[in-house]
N, C-alpha and C positions, 0 to 999 in steps of 0.2 A: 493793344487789344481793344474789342470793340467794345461800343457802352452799350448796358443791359438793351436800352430804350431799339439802339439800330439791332440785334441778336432776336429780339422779340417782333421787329417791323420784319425780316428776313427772314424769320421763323414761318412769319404768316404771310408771304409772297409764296416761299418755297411750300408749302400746303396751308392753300387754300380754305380747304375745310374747318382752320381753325381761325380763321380771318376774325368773328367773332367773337373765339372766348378766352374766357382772363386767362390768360400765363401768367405763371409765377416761375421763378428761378431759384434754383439753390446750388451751388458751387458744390464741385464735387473734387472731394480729396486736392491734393499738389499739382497736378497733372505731372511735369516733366516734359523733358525734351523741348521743351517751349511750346507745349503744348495747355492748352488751358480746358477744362471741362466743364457743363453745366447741364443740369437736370432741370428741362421742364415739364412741368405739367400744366394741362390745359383740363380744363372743369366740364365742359360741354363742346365736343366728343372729350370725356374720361382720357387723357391720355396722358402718356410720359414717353417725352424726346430726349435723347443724349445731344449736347452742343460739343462740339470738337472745334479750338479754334487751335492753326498754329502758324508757326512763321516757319520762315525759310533759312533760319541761323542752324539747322542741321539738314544735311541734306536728305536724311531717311525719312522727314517729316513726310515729302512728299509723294513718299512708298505707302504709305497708311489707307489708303483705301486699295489702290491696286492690289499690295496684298491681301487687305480684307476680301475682297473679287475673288482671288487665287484659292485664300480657304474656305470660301463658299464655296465653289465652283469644284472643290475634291471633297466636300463633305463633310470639314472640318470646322467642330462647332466654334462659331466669332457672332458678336454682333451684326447686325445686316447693317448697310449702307441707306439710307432712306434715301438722303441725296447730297451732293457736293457742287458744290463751287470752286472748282480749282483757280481762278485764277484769285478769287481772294482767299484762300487758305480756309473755309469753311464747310465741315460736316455734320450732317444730321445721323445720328446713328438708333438701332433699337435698344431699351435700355432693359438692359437684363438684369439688373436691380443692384444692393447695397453689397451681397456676399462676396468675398474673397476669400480665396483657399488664408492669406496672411493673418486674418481675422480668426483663424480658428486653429491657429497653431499652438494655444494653450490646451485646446480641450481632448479630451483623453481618444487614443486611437480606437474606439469604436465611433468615435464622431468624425474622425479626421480621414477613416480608410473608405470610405463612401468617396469623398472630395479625390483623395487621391487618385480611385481608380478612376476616376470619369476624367481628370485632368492626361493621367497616363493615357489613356486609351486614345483621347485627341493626338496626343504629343505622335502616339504613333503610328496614329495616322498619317500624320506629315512628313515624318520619316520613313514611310513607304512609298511616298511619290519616287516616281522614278523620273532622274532629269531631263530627260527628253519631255515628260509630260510639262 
């Protein structure tokens, strides 16, 4: 994996616009799949990037944005793609903040049935596509 120092030179090639302002990083959860996460944020432009690195030891790693395409492209709520580097295994993604449905499966079903429907209504969305599309 790459060190903070190159993720942050790469950050600011792939946009520009924050060439000047401080990044800071902060790991985000386990990732999985070999894949590794990081959350930055830059102070001036106010912003927060997803970092996506991963390797090539599974091979669906390198479905991860094509897909993410696919369920944009039907409507189906995922983070947006900012930008990729395919041939180093690097993605910038929009970061849609800390919540997960897993995070709130203590809390009583009038907290939890909001999260559900919005996650079902996605789900079936995707299970309406029809294969030819």
């Amino acid at each position: 994996m790459l060190p903070e120092a190159t993720i942050l030179e790469r950050t600011r090639t792939v946009f520009p616009e924050l060439e000047m302002a401080e990044l800071s990083m902060t790991p985000i959860g386990e990732g999985g799949s070999d894949r590794v996460y990081w959350r930055l944020k830059a102070d001036n432009p106010s912003r927060t990037i997803v970092f996506m690195e991963y390797t090539d030891v599974r091979p669906d790693n390198a479905l991860f944005v094509p897909v993410s395409h696919f369920l944009e492209k039907n409507g189906i709520a995922s983070p947006r793609v900012f930008a990729w580097i395919e041939d180093q295994r690097l993605v910038w993604l929009e970061d849609l903040g800390n919540h997960e449905l897993w995070h709130l499966r203590n809390e009583p079903w009038d907290a939890l049935k909001p999260a559900y429907e919005t996650a079902l209504t996605e789900v079936s969305k995707l299970h309406a596509i029809r294969e030819s599309e």
